[in-house]
MARMIZA-654159 format. One record per residue: x, z, y of N, C-alpha, C in turn; residue in three letters. Coordinates in steps of 0.05 Angstrom, whole numbers, plus 5000, padded with zeros to 4 digits. Layout:
N
XZYXZYXZYALA ...
***
This chain:
535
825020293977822220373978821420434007UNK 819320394009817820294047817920654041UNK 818220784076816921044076813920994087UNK 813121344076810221354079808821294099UNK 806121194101805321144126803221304141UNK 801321544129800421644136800921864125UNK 799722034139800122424148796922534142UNK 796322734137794522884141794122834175UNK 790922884171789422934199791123084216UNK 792223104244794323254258792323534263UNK 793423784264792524084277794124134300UNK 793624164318794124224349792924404356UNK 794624694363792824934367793425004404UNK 793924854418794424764450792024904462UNK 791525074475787925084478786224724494UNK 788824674511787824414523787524234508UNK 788724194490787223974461785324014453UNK 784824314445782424364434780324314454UNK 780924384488778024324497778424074497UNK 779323744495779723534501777223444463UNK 779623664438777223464427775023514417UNK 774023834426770523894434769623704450UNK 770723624469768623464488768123184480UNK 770523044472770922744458768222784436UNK 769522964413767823034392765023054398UNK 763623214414761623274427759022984434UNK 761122904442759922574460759822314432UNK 760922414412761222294393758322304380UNK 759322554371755722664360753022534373UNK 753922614395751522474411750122184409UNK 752922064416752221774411751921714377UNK 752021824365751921704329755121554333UNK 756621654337759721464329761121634309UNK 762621524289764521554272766821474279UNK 769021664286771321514295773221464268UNK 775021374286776421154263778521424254UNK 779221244234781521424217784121504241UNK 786421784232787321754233789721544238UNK 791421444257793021194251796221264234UNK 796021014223798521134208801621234218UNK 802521524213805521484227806821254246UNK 807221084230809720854236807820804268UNK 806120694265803820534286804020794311UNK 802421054302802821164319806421334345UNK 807721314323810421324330811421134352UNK 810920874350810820644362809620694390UNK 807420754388804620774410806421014426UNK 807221164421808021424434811021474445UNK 811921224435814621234454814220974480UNK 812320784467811920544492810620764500UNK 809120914506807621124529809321214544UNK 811021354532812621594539814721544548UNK 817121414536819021304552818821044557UNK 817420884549817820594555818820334533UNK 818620414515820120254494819920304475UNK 818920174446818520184418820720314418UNK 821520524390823220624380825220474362UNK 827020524362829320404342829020464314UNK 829520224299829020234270829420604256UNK 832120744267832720924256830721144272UNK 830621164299829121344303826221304299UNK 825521154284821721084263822121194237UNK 823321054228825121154201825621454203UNK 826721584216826821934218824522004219UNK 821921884232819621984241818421884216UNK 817721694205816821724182816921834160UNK 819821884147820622124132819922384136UNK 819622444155818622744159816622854144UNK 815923044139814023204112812823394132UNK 814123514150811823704170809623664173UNK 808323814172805623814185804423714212UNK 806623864231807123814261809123714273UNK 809723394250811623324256810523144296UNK 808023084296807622974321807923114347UNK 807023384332807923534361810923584369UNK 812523594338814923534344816623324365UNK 815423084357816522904369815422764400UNK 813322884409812122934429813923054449UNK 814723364444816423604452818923454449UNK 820223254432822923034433822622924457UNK 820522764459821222564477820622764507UNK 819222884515817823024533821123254542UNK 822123294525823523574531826923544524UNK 828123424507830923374494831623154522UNK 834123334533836123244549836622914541UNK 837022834515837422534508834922344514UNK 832822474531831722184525830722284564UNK 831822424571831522514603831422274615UNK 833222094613833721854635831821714630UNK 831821604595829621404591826621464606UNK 825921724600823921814605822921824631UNK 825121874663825121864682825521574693UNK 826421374682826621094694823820994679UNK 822921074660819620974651817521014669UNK 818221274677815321364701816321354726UNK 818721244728819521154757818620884760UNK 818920704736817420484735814520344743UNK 812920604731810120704726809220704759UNK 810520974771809621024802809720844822UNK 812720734825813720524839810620274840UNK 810220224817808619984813805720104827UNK 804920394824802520434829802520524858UNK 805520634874805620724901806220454909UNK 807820184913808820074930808519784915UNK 806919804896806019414880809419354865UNK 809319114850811119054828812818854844UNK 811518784875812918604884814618784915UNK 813019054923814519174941817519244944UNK 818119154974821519224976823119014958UNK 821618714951823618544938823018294961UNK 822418354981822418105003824118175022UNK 825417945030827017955055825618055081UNK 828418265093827018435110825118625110UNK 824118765080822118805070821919245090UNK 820419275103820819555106821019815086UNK 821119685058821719885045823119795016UNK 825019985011826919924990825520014960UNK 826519834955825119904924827720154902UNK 829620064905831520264899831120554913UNK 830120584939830520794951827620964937UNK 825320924929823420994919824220974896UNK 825120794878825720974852827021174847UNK 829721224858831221314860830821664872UNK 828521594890826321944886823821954867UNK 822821754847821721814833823021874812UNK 825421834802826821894772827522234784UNK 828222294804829122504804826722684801UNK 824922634815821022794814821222814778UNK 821222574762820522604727822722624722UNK 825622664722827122764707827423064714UNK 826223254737827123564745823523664738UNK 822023524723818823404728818423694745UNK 818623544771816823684797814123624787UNK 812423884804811323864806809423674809UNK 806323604810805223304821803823444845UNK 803823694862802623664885804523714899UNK 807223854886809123764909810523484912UNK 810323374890811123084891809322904910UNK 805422994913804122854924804922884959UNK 804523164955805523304990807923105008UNK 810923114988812622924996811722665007UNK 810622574982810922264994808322195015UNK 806522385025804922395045806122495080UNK 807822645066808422825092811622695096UNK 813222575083816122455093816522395112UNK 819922425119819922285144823522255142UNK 824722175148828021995142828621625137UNK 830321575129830321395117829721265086UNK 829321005092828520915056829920905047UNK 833220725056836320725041837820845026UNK 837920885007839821024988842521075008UNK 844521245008846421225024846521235057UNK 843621215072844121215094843821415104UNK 844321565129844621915139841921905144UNK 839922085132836922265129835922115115UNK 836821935097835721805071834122055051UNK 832021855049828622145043826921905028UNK 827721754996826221644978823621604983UNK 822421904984819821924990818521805013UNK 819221705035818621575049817521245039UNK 817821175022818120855011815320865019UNK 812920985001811320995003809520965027UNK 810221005049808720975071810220745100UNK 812220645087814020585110813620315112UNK 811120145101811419815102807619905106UNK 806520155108803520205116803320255137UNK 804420335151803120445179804020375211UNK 805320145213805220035231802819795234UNK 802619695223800619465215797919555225UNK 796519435236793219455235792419745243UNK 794319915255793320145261793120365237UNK 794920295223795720425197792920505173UNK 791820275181789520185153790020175125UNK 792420025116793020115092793820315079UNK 795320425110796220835101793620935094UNK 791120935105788921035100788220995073UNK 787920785065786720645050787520755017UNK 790620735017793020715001792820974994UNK 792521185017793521395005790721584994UNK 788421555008785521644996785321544970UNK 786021324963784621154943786721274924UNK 790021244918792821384904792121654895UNK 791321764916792222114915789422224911UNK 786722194918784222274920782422144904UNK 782421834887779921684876778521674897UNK 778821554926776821534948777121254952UNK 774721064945775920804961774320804986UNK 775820735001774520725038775420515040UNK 777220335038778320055048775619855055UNK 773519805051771319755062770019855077UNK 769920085085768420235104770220215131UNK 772320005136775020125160771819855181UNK 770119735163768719615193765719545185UNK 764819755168762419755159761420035141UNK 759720145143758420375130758020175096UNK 759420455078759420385050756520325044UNK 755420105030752920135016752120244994UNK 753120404978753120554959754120844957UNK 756720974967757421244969756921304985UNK 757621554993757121735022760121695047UNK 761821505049764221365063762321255082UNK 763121335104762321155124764021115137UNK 763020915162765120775176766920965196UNK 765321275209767021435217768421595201UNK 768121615171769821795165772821625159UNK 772321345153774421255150776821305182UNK 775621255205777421345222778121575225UNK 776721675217777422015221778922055206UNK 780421965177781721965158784921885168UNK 783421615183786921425203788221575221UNK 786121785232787921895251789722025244UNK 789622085220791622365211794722105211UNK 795221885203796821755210797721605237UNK 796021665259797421505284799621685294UNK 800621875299803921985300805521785288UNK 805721655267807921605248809421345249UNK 810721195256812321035259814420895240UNK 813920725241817120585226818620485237UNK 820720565241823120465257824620315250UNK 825220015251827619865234829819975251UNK 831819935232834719945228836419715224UNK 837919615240838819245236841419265223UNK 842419115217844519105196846918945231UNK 848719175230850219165252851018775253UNK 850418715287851018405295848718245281UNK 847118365280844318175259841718155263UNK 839018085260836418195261835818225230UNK 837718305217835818255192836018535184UNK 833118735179833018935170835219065158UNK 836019265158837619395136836419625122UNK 834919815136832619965126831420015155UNK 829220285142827120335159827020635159UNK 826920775186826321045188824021175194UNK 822821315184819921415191820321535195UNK 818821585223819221845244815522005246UNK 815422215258813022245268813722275309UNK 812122125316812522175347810222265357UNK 809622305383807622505402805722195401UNK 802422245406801022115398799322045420UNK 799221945441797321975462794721875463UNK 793721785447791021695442790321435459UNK 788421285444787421035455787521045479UNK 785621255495785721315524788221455542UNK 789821465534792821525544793021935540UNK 791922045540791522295537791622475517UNK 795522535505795222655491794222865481UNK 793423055500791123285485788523235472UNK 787623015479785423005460785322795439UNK 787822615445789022345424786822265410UNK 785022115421782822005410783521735402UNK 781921605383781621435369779221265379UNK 778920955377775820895378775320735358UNK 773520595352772920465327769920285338UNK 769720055335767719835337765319855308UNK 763319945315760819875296759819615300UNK 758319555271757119295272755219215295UNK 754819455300752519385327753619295351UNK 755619315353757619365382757719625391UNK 756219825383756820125400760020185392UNK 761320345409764420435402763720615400UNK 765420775387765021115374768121125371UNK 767721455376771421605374770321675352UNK 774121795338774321875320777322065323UNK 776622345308779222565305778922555283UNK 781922695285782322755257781122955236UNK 779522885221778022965203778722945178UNK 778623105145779123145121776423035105UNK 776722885083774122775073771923065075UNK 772923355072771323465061769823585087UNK 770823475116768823595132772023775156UNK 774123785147775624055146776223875180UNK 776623955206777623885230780624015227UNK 781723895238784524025252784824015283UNK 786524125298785524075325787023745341UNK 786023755360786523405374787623345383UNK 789723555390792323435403794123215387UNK 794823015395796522935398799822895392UNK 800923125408803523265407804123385382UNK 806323275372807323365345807423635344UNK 809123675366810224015368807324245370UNK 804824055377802824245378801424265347UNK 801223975330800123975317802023705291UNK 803123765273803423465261801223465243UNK 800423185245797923115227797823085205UNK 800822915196800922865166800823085153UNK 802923345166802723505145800623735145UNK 798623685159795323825152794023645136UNK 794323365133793223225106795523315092UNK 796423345089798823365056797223645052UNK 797123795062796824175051793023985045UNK 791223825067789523855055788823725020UNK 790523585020790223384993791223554974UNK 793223694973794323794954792124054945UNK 789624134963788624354964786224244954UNK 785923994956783323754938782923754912UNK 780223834906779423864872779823514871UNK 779123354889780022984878783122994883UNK 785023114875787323094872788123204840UNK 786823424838786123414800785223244782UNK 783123154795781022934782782322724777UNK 782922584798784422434800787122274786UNK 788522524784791222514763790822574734UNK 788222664733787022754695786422434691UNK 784622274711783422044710786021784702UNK 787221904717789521624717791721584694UNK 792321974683794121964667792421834639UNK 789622024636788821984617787821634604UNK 788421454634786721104628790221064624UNK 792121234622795221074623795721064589UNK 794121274579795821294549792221184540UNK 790721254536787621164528787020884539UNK 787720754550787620454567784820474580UNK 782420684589780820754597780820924616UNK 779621024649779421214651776321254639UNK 776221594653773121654655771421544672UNK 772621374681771121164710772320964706UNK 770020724726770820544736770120414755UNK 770220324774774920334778775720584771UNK 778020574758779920834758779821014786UNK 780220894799781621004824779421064842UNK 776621084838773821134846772021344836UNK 773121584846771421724839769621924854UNK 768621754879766521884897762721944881UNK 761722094882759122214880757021974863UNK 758121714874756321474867757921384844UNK 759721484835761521444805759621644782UNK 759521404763757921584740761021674714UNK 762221774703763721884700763021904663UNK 765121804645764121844622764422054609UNK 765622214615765822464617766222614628UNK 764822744648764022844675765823164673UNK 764523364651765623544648768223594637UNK 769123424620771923394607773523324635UNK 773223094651775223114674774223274690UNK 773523464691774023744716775123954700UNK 773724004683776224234669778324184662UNK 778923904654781823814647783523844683UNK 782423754701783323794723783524114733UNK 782324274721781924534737784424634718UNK 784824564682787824614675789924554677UNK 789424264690792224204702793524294726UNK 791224434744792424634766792624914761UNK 791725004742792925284725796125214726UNK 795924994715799025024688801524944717UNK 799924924741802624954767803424624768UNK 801624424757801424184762803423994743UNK 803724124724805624134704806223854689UNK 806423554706806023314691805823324658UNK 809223334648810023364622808323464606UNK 805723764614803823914600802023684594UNK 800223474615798523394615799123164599UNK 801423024595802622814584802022984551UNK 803123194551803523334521800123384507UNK 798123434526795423504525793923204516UNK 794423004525793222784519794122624484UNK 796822684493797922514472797222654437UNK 797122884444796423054421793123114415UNK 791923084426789222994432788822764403UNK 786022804394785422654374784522394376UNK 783622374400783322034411785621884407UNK 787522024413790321864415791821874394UNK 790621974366791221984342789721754326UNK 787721664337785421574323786821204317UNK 786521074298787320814294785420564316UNK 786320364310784920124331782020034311UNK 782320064287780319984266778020014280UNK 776519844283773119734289771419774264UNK 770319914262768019974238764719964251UNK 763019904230759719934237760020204254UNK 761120444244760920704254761720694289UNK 763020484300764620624318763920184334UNK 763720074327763719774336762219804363UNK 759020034373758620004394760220104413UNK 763120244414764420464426765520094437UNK 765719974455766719814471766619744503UNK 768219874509767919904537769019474548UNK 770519374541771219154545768718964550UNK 766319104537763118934540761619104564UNK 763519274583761619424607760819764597UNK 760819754570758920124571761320344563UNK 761320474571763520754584764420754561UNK 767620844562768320894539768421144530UNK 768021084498766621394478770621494465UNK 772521194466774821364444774421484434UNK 772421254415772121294383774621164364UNK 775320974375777720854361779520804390UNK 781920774373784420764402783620344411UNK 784120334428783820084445785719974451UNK 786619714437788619534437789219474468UNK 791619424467792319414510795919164500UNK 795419104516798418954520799819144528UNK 802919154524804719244532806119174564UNK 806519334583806019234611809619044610UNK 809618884628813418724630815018934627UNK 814119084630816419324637817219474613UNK 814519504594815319584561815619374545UNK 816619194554816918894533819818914534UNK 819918854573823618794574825018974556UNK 824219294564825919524552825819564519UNK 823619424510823019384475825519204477UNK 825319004478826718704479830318834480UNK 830819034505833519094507833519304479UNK 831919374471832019734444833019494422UNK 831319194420832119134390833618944388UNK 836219024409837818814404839718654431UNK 838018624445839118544471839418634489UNK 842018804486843019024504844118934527UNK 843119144545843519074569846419024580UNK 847518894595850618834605850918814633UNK 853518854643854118894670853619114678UNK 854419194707854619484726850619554725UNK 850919714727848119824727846119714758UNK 848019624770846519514784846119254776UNK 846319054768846718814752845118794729UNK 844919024715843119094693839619104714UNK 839619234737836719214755836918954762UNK 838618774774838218534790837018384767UNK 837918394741837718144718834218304709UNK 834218574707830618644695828718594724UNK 829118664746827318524766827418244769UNK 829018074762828817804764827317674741UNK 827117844714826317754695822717864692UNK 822618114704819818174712817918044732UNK 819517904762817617754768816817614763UNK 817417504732816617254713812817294715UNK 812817574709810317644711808317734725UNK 809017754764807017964775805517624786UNK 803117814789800417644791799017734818UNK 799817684839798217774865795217634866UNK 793417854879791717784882790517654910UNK 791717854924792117634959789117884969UNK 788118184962785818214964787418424994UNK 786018585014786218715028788418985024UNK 788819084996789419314984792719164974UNK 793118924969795318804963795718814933UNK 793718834923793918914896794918574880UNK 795618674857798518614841797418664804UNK 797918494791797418564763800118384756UNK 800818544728802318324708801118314679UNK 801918004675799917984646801617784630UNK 800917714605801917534596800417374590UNK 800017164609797616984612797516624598UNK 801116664578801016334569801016204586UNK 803316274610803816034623806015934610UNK 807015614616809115534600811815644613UNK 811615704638815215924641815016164623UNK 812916254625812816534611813616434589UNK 812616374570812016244537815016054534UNK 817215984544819115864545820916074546UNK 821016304571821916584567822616724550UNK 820816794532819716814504821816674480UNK 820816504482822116264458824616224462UNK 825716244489828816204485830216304504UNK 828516494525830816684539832416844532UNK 834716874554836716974547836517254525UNK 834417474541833717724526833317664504UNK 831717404491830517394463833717304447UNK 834217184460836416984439838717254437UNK 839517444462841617664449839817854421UNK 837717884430835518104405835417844379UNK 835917644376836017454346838617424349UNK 841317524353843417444351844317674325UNK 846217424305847317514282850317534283UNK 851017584309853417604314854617864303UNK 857117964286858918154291857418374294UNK 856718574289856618864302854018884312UNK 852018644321849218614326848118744300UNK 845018914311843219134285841918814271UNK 841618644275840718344252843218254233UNK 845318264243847718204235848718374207UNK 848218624218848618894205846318874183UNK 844218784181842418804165841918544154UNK 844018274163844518094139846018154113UNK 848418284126850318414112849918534094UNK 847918714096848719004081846318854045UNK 847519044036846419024008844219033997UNK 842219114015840119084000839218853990UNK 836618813976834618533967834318513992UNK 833018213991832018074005829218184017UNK 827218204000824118304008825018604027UNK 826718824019828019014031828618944064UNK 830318764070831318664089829018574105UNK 827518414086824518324105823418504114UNK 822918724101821318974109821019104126UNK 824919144126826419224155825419224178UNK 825318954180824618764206821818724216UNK 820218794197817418914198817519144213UNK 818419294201818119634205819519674233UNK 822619534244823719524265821819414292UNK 820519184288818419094301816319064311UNK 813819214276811619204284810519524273UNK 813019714271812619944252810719954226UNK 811719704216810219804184811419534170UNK 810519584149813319344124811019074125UNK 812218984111811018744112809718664086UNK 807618594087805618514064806218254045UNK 805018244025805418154002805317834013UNK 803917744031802817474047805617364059UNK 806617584076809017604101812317594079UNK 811617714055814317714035814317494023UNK 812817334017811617024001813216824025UNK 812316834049813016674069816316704080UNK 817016874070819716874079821416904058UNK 820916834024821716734015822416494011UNK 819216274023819715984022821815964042UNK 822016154072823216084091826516104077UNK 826416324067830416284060830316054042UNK 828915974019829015674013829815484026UNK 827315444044828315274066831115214079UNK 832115564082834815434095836615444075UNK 835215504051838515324025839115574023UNK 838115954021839616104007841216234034UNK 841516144067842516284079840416464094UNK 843416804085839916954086839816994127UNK 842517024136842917044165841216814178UNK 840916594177838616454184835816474187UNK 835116584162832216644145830916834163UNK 833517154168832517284180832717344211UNK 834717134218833717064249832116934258UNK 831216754240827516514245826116744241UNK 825816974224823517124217823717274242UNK 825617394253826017634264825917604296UNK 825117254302824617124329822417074321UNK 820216944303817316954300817017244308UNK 817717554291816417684296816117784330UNK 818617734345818317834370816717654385UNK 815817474376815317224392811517294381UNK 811117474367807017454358806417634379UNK 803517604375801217744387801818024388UNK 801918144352802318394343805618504358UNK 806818414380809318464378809218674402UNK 807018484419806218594448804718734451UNK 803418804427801719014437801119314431UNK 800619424444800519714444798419824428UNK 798719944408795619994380796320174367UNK 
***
């Protein structure tokens, strides 16, 4: 017998839920929307471990979650994945995944000679989400670093990744750029040689912003008898300004008109620090780190980003834009959600726990008359009235792909060489100023061949010995049972009367062998639409 698939409406007595779903609720009313039902267990269970750690759940741990009779069995399993020592690693290589991609792109530190290591930045972000530091001391770090990127090398400092392939270049324009736009929702990257035509960014505040990075340096490190990088050290050094005079370490900057104009170091919000130059008188970075971390757009910001990570929406758009000329779909919900996430001492795990339990993120993908204008995918703000179908990113496919079956092999480093080689299957550069980077599953034919008969797929359909398909040719149940399985293992829910019909003709087909039957079924199912996506 299938287990149940829905629960009573969830109760969450969090106060931050409650203000999350007055305001949702609120905006509902407003607009005439009906949101969608509850979603059922299995579906939602699914949705909340690809969030959370990175990977659909295993047949048995859905199966436990569906059986449950609690009331609060979600907050239960929320507080599982969020808090129980067993899922620490998963959970910290998921959002090491997550950051990496959003601090340093999907392709950073995998080029030869590259100034920054991609191991050496993960390797301080698992430790940030597995001890879950804080996020303004985590922001502070990777603003204010200074050591090496190398795992293993003497003043090796992770946190450095982040800035150590920005700020030699162009007068450290992308440091500017990268880290306003990351840590603040400020985009300036247009204003570095023209006044914004829409916000209040102009062309001097963007320099006034750069200066706080001209100290900082990247230093290569050669791989002894060689020129070829081995890592990179970020230092801060004394700063003498365009005009050679470190006390007043000025800056200049070219307007469209041709007038030159200086520029000091200045804080978006107006805040001066003084002009010297000289580290020992003044270091710059770390008066932007204390100022950012002291930034109401450093709340905003991280409510904005977490909340478009699990909701596939922010309250803006662009995500990462949220200056004065941003209209905001819920203006008040992200400042108080930001003003409680700096109560709670910047508490990631809280805000992760506050969203997910939240009734938006309860709510099914179902499209109804009630709720059909709630579509942000046609341009108008999103209401999350119903949850919003999203692909699963390379990174929650591979790690699905390794959960149902195709376990990972070799030294753990071997296990990274074979998932980064199999992820650049998918990054998608865009070639724009910011270096930005997407991955998609766009039906190319390497992709779609990947799929159909890569290595990952063919160990996850193997009926070998001791393999969970193998194990579930074997075992005793009926046939429709077995089908169900593989439903429930895959797409969290059994399989319908249509889907049991068709994979009866299929064991026909192969003459009565059922290990066949349900390796063709059980490679269709990883291989659909419904496999990839997050709902």
């Amino acid at each position: 017998m299938a287990p149940a698939l829905a629960s009573k409406p969830t109760e969450v007595t969090l106060p931050q839920v409650q203000l999350i779903n007055q305001a949702i609720e609120q905006q509902w009313r407003a607009y005439e929307l009906t949101p969608a039902e509850q979603e059922e267990d299995g579906k939602w269970c699914r949705r909340v471990y690809l969030d959370l750690v990175g990977r659909i759940p295993s047949y048995e741990e859905l199966l436990q979650f569906m059986r449950d009779r609690d009331g609060d069995k979600r907050e239960k399993l929320v507080n599982l994945l969020l808090e129980d020592s067993r899922y620490t690693e998963e959970f910290a290589n998921h959002w090491s995944s997550v950051w990496s991609n959003i601090l340093i792109g999907r392709s950073g530190g995998t080029a030869r000679n590259s100034f920054t290591s991609r191991e050496g930045m993960a390797k301080y972000l698992r430790d940030c989400f597995a001890t879950n530091r804080p996020y303004n001391r985590m922001v502070y770090e990777l603003v204010t670093a200074t050591g090496t990127t190398k795992p293993g090398t003497e003043g090796f400092n992770g946190a450095v990744n982040f800035l150590a392939d920005k700020v030699n270049n162009e007068d450290a324009t992308l440091a500017t750029s990268s880290t306003s736009r990351v840590f603040l929702g400020q985009q300036v990257q247009c204003t570095q040689c023209h006044n914004h035509p829409f916000n209040q960014w102009k062309q001097q505040k963007f320099w006034e912003f750069n200066a706080f990075f001209r100290q900082t340096r990247a230093l290569r490190r050669f791989s002894p008898g060689t020129r070829d990088v081995d890592f990179v050290e970020l230092v801060d050094q004394d700063f003498a300004g365009e005009s050679g005079v470190p006390a007043q370490a000025e800056i200049y900057f070219e307007e469209r008109n041709g007038l030159t104009r200086v520029a000091f170091p200045v804080f978006i919000d107006g805040t001066e620090i003084e002009k010297s130059g000289y580290v020992s008188e003044v270091n710059r970075r770390t008066e932007l780190g204390k100022m950012i971390v002291s930034s109401q757009y450093l709340d905003k910001m991280i409510v904005n980003r977490m909340w478009s990570h699990f909701l596939g929406y922010g309250f803006s758009k662009p995500l990462d834009d949220l200056g004065p000329h941003t209209v905001a779909s819920h203006p008040e919900l992200l400042e108080t959600l930001g003003q409680e996430f700096r109560k709670s001492s910047y508490d990631m795990r809280a805000l992760m726990k506050w969203i997910v339990l939240s009734r938006p993120y309860q709510l099914s993908t179902k499209i109804t008359s009630g709720n059909e204008a709630d579509d942000p995918a046609m341009g108008e703000p999103p209401q999350f009235s119903h949850f919003y179908l999203r692909q699963m990113s390379a990174e929650q496919l591979y790690q699905s792909l390794i959960q149902v079956g195709g376990e990972a092999r070799g030294s753990l480093e071997q296990q990274q060489v074979e998932r980064d080689r199999w992820l650049n299957q998918f990054v998608v550069a865009f070639g724009t100023d910011e270096g930005d980077e997407a991955t998609t599953f766009n039906g190319s034919i390497p992709q779609a061949l990947m799929m159909f008969n890569g290595d990952l797929v063919k160990r996850a359909t193997s009926i070998e010995s001791g393999s969970w398909l193998g194990k579930l040719a074997q075992s005793p149940s009926r046939m429709p049972d077995k089908v169900s399985s593989l439903f429930i293992a895959g797409l969290a829910r059994p399989a319908t009367a249509g889907e049991l019909k068709v994979a009866a003709q299929l064991l026909q087909a192969r003459k009565g062998r059922v290990e066949e039957a349900l390796q063709d079924l059980w490679w269709a199912i990883l291989n659909s639409n419904e496999f990839i996506l997050v709902q």
